[in-house]
MARKE-15712 format. One record per residue (C-alpha): residue in one letter; x, y, z. Coordinates in Angstrom, 1 decimal. Layout:
# MARKE-15712
+------+--------+--------+--------+
| rest |     c1 |     c2 |     c3 |
+------+--------+--------+--------+
|    A |      X |      Y |      Z |
...
+------+--------+--------+--------+
//
This chain:
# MARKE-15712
+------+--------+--------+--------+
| rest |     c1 |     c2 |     c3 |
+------+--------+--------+--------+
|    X |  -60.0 |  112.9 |  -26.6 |
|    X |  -63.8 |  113.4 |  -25.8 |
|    X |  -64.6 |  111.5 |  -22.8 |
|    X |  -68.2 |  109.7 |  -23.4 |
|    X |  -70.8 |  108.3 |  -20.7 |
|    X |  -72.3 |  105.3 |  -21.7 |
|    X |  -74.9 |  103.4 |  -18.9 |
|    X |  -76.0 |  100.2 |  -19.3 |
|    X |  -73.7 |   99.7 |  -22.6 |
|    X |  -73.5 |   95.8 |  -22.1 |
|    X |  -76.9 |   95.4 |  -22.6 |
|    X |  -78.6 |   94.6 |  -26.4 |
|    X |  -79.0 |   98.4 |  -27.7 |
|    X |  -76.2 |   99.4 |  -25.1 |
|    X |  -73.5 |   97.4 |  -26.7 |
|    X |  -74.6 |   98.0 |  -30.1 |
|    X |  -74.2 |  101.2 |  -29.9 |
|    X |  -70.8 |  101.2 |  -28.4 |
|    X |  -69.6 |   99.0 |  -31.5 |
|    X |  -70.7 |  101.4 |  -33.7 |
|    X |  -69.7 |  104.4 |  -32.0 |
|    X |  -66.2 |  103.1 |  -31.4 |
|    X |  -66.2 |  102.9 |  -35.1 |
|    X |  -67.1 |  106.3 |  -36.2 |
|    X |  -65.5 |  108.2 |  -33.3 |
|    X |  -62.4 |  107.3 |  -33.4 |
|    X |  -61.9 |  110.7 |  -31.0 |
|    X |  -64.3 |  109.4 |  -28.3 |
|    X |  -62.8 |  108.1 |  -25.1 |
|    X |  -66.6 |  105.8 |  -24.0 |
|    X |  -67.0 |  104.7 |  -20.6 |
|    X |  -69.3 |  101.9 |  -20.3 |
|    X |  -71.1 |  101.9 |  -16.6 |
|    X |  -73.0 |   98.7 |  -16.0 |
|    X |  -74.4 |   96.8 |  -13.1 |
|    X |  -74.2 |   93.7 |  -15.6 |
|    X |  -77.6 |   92.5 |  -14.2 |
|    X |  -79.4 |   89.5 |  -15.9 |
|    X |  -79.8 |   91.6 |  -18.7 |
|    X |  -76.1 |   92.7 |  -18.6 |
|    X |  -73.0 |   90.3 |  -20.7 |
|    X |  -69.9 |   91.3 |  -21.3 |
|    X |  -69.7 |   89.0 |  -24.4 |
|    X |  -71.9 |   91.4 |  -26.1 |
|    X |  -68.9 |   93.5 |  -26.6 |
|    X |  -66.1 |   91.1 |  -27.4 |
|    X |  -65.4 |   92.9 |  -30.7 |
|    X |  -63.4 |   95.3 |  -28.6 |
|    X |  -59.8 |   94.1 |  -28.3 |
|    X |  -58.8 |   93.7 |  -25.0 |
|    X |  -55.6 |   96.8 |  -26.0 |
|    X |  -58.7 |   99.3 |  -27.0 |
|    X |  -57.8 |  102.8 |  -25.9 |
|    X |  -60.8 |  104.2 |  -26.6 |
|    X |  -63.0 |  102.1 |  -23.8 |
|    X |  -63.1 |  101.8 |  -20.3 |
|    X |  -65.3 |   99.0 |  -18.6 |
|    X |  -66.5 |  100.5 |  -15.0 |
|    X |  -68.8 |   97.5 |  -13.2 |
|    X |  -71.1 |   99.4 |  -10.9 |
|    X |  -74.5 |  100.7 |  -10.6 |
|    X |  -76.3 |  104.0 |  -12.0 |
|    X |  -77.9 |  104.9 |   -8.4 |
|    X |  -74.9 |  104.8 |   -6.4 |
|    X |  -74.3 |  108.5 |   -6.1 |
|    X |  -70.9 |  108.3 |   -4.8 |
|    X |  -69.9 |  106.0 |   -8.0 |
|    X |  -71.2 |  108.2 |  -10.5 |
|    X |  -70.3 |  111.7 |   -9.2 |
|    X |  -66.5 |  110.3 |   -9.0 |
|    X |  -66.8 |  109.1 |  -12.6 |
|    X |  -68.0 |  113.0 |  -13.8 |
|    X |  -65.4 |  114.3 |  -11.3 |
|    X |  -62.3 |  112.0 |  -13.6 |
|    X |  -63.7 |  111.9 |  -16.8 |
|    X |  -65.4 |  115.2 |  -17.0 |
|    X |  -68.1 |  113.6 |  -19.3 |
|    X |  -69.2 |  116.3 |  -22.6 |
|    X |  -72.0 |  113.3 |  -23.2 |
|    X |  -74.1 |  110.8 |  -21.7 |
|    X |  -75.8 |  108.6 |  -23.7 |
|    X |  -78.4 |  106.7 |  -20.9 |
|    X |  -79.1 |  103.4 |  -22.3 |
|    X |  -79.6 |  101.5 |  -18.4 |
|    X |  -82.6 |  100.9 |  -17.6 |
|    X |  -85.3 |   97.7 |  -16.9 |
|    X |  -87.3 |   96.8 |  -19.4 |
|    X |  -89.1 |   93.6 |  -19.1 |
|    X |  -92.8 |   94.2 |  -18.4 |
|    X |  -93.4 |   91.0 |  -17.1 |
|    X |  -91.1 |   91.3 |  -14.4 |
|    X |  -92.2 |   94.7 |  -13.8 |
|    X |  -96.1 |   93.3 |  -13.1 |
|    X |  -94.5 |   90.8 |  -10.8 |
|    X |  -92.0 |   93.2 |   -8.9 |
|    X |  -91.8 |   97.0 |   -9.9 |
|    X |  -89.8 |   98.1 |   -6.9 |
|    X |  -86.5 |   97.3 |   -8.9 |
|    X |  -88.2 |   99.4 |  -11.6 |
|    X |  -88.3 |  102.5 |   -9.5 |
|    X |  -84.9 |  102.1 |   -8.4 |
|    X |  -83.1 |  101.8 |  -11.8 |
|    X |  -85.5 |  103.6 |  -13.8 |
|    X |  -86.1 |  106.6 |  -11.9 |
|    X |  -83.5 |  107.2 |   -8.9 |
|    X |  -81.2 |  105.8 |  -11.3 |
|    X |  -81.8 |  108.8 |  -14.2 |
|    X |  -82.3 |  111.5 |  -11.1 |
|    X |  -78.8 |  110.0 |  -10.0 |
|    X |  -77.5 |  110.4 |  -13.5 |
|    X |  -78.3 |  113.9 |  -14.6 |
|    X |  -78.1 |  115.2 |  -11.1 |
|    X |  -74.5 |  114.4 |  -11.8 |
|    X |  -74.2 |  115.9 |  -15.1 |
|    X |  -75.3 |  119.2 |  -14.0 |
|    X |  -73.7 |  119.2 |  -10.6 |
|    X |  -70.6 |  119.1 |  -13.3 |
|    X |  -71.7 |  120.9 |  -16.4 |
|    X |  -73.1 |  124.3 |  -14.0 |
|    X |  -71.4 |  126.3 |  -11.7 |
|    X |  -73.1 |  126.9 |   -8.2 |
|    X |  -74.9 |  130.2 |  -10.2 |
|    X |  -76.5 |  127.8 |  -12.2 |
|    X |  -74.0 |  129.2 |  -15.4 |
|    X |  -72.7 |  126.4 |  -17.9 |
|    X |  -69.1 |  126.3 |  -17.6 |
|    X |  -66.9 |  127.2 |  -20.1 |
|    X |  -65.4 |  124.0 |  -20.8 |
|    X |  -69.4 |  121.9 |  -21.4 |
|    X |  -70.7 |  124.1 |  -23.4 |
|    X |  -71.8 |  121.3 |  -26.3 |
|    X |  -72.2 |  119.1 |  -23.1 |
|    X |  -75.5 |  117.0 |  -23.8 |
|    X |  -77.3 |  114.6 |  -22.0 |
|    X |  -79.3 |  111.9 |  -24.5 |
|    X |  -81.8 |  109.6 |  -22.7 |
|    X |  -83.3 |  106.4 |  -24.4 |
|    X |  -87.1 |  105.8 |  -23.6 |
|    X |  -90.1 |  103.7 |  -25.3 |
|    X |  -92.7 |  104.1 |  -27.3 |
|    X |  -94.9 |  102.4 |  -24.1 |
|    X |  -94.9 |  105.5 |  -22.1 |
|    X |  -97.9 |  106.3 |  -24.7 |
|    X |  -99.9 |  103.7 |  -23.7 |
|    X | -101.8 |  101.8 |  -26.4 |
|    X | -103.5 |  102.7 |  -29.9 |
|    X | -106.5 |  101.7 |  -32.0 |
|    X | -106.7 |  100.0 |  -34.9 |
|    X | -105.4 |  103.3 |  -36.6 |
|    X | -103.3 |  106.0 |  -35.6 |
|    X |  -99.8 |  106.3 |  -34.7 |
|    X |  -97.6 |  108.2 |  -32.1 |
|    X |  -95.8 |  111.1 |  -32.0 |
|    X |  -94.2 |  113.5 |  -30.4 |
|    X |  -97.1 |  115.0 |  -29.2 |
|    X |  -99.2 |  112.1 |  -28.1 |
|    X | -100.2 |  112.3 |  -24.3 |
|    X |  -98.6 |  109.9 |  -22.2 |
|    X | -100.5 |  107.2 |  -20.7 |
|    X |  -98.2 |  104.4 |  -19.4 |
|    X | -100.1 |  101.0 |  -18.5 |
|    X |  -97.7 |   99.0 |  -16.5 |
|    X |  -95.2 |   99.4 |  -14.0 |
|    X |  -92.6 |   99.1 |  -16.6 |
|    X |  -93.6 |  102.2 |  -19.0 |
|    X |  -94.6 |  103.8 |  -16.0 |
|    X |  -91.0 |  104.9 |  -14.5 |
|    X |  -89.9 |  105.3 |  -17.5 |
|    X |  -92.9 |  107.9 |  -18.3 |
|    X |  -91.1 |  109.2 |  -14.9 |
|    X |  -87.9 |  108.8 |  -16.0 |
|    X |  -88.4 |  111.0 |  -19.2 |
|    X |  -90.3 |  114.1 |  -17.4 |
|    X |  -87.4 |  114.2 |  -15.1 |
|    X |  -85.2 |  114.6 |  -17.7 |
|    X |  -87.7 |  116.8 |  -19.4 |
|    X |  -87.6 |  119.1 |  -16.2 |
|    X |  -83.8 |  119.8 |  -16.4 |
|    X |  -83.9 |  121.2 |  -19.6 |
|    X |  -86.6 |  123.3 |  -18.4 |
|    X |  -85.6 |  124.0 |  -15.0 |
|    X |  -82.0 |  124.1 |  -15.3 |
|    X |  -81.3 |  124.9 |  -19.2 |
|    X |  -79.3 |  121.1 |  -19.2 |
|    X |  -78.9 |  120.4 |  -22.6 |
|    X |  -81.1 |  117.3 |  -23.4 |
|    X |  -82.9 |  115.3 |  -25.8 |
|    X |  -84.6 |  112.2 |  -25.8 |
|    X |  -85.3 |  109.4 |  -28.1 |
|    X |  -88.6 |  107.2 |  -27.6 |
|    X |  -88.3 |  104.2 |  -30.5 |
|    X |  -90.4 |  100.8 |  -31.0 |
|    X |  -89.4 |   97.2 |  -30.4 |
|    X |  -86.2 |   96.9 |  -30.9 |
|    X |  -84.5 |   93.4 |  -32.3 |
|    X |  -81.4 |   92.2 |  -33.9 |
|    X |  -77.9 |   90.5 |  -32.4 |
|    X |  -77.1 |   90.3 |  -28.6 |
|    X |  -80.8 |   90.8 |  -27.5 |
|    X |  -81.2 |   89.0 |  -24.3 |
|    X |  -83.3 |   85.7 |  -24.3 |
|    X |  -86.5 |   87.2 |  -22.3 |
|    X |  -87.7 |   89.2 |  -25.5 |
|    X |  -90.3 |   87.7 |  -27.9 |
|    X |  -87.9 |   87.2 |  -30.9 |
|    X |  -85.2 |   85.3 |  -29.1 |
|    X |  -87.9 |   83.3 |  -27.5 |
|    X |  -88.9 |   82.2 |  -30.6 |
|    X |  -85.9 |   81.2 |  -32.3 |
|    X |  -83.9 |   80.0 |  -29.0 |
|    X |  -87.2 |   77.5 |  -28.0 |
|    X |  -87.8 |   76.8 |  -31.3 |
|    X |  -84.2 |   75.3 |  -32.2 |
|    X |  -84.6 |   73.2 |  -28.7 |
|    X |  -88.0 |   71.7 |  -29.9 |
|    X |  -89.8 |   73.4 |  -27.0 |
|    X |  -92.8 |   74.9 |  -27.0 |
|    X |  -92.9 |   78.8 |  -28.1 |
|    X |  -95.5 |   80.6 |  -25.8 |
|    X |  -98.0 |   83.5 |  -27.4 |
|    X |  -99.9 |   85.6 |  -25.1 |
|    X | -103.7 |   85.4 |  -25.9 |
|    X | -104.7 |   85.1 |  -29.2 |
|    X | -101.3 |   86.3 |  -30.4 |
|    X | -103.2 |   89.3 |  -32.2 |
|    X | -101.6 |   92.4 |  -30.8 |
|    X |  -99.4 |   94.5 |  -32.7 |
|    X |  -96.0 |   96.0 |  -32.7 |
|    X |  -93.8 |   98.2 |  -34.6 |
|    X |  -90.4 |   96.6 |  -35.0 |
|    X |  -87.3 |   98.5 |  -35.4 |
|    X |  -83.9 |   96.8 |  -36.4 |
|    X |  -81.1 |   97.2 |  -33.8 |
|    X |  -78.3 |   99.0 |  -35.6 |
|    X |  -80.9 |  101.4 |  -37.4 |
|    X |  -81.8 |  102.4 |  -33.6 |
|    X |  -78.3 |  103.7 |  -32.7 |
|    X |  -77.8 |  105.3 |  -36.0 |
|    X |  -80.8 |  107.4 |  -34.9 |
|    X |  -79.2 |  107.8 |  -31.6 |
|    X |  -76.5 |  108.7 |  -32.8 |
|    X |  -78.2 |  111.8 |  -34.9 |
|    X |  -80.1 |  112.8 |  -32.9 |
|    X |  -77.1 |  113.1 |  -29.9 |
|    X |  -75.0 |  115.1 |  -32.5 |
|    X |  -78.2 |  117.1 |  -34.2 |
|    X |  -80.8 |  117.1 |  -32.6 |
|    X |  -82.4 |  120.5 |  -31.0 |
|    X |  -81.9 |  120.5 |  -27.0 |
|    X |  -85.0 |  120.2 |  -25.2 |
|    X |  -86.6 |  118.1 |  -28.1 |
|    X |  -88.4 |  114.4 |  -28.8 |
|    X |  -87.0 |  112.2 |  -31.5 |
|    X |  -89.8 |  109.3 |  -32.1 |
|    X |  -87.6 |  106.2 |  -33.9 |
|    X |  -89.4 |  103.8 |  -35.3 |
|    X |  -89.3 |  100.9 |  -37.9 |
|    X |  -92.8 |  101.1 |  -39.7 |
|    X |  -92.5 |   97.0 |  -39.6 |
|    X |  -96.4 |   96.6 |  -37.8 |
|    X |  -96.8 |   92.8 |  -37.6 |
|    X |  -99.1 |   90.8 |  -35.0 |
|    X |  -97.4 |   89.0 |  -32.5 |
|    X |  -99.0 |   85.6 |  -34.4 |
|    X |  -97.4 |   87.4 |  -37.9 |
|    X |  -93.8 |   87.5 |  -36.2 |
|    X |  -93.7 |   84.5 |  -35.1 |
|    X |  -95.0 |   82.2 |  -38.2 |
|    X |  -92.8 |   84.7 |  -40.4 |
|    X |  -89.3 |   83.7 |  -38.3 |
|    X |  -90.6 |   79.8 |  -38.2 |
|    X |  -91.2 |   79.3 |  -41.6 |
|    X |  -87.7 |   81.1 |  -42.1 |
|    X |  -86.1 |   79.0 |  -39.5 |
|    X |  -88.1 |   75.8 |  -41.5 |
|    X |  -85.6 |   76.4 |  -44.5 |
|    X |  -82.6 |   77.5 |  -43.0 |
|    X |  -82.5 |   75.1 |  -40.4 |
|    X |  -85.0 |   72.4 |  -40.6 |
|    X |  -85.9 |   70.3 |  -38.1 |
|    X |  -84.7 |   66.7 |  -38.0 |
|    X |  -87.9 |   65.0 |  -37.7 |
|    X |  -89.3 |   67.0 |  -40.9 |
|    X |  -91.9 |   68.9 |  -39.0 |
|    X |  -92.8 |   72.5 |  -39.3 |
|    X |  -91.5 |   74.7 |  -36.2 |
|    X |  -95.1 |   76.1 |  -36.5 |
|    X |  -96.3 |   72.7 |  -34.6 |
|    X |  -94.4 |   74.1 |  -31.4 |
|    X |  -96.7 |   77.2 |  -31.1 |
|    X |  -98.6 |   77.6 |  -27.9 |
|    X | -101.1 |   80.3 |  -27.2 |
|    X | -100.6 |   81.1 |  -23.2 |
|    X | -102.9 |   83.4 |  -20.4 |
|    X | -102.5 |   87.0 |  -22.0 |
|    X | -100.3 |   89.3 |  -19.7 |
|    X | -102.1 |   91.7 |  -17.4 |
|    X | -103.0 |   95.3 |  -18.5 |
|    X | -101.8 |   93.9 |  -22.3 |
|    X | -101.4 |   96.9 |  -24.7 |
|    X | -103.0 |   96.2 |  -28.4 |
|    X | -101.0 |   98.2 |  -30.7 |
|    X |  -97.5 |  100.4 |  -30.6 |
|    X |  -96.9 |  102.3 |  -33.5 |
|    X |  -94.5 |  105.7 |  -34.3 |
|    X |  -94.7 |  108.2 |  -36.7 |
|    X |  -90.8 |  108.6 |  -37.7 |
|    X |  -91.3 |  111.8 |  -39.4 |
|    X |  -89.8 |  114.2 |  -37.2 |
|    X |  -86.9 |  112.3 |  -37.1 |
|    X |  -87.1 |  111.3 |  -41.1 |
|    X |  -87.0 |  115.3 |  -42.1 |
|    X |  -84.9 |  117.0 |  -39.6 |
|    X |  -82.3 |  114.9 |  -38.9 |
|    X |  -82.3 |  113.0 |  -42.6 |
|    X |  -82.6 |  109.8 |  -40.6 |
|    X |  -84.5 |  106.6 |  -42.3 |
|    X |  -84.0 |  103.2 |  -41.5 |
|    X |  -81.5 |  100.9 |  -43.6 |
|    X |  -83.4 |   97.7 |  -42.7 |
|    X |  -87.1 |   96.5 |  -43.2 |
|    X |  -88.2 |   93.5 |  -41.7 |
|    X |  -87.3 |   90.8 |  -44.0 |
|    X |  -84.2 |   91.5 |  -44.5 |
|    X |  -83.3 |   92.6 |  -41.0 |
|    X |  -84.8 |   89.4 |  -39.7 |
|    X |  -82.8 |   87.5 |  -41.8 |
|    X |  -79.7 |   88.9 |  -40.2 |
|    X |  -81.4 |   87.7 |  -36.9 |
|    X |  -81.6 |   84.6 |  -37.3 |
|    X |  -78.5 |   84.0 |  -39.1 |
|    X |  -76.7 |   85.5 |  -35.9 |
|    X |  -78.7 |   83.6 |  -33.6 |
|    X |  -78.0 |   80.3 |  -35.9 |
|    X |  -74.0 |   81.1 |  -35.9 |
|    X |  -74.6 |   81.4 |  -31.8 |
|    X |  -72.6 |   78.2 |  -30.3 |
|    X |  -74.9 |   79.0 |  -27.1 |
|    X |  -77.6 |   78.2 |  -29.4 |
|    X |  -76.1 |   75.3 |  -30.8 |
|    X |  -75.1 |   73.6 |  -28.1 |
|    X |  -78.3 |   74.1 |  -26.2 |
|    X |  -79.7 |   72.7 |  -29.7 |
|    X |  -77.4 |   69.9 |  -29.6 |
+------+--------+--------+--------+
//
């Protein structure tokens, strides 16, 4: 058995991917670590039968040394896949501290760990992790914001613009250092907005639907005209997933959906998809609840990732494009009995 780190694995992409590794793997032994903060539920992974052998639940937090250096110590870990981290930009313009913490103590905490276990005190990997890799999970943010044209890759400069991308612009050239530094056996994935099942309510797209089916009013920063590249959920871990098992140590993987839609295009798409599967009582368009709101500080205009890396050495493409992975959305947000009793 292959004992497997996962952090923050009862989060939206966290438990995702635990589902579908548990499902392919059936010789990995995952450990799920997770504070279970806000953005934490345990009934994101209630597939798993409660008799699973393969998964073990450990509640606790990624910057408490003690905690993690006893989990390497018993499990001996030959992978980490580092999903924990905060991610809501608004919260990190109105508090970054919490940011620093998870985002950057938190991944020094992590792979501080992983080579403390991987490397002797010479600095030589051990015999018994020598396919021992560390994968870390970032954004396509940490490059700041594009034009009207363009798109980012691997080689685009960093230039976070809120507190948010910012440690995690940290968070990756620490990582980046310990493959350099050390010779830890790395690689890290940036990707672009993520959607699909489980994804906590804070996001844009469950904003939309959740206030939306309550009749309340569904809140657009500014004139609803900037742009992201959405990427559905599932095709996200199977990138992940390749590029853990494939991917060259030391390297970038750029995962992205090549879905660009203005935030105003997203939402009239999902309400005029919500207007026919789930009409509204009184007969009126969900569209009527749309509210343009004060744009967010320090706003970026356009995300966008070139794929191709990914696409032609790892034979990676994504299964879904947006109107059909949207429709899967919504149809798991409508079969929610949170969503229908809030509804109700």
């Amino acid at each position: 058995m292959v004992n497997i780190l996962i952090t923050g694995g009862a989060g939206f992409i966290g438990s995702n991917f635990i589902i579908h590794l548990l499902k392919k793997y059936p010789n990995y032994h995952i450990v799920n670590l997770d504070l279970l903060s806000y953005a934490g539920n345990l009934d994101n992974l209630k597939e798993i039968s409660a008799d699973e052998q393969n998964y073990t639940f450990i509640h606790g937090d990624i910057c408490d040394k003690k905690l993690v250096e006893s989990l390497f110590l018993k499990y001996q870990f030959q992978g980490v896949f580092h999903f924990a981290a905060e991610s809501h930009v608004d919260n990190s313009i109105k508090d970054s501290s919490v940011f620093i913490q998870t985002n950057i103590v938190g991944t020094h905490t992590l792979i501080e760990s992983a080579r403390n276990t991987w490397f002797d005190n010479k600095n030589l990997l051990k015999n018994d992790f020598q396919d021992a890799r560390f994968l870390h999970v970032s954004t396509d943010e940490v490059y700041g914001t594009l034009g009207k044209t363009g798109l980012f890759t691997e080689e685009t400069p960093y230039a976070p613009n809120s507190p948010y991308s910012a440690s995690k612009a940290s968070s990756d050239m620490l990582v980046r250092s310990y493959y350099h530094t050390f010779g830890l056996n790395t690689v890290t994935t940036n990707c672009s907005n993520n959607y699909g099942p489980k994804q906590h309510s804070e996001k844009l797209i469950p904003t939309i639907i959740k206030n939306a089916l309550a009749l309340k009013n569904i809140p657009i920063y500014g004139n609803g005209e900037n742009i992201r590249d959405w990427l559905y959920v599932l095709d996200h871990c199977k990138g992940i997933d390749l590029t853990f098992h494939s991917g060259k140590s030391g390297e970038t993987y750029n995962i992205g959906g090549k879905n660009e839609l203005t935030n105003i295009e997203l939402t009239k798409k999902i309400l005029m998809i919500l207007d026919q599967r789930n009409p509204r009582i009184d007969g009126e368009s969900y569209l009527e609840q749309i509210t343009f709101v004060t744009d967010r500080l320090g706003h970026d205009k356009r995300y966008a990732i070139d794929a191709t890396k990914i696409e032609s050495q790892l034979s990676w493409k994504a299964e879904e494009n947006f109107d059909s992975g949207i429709l899967k959305t919504i149809d798991w947000y409508l079969n929610s009995l949170e969503l229908i009793l809030e509804k109700n």
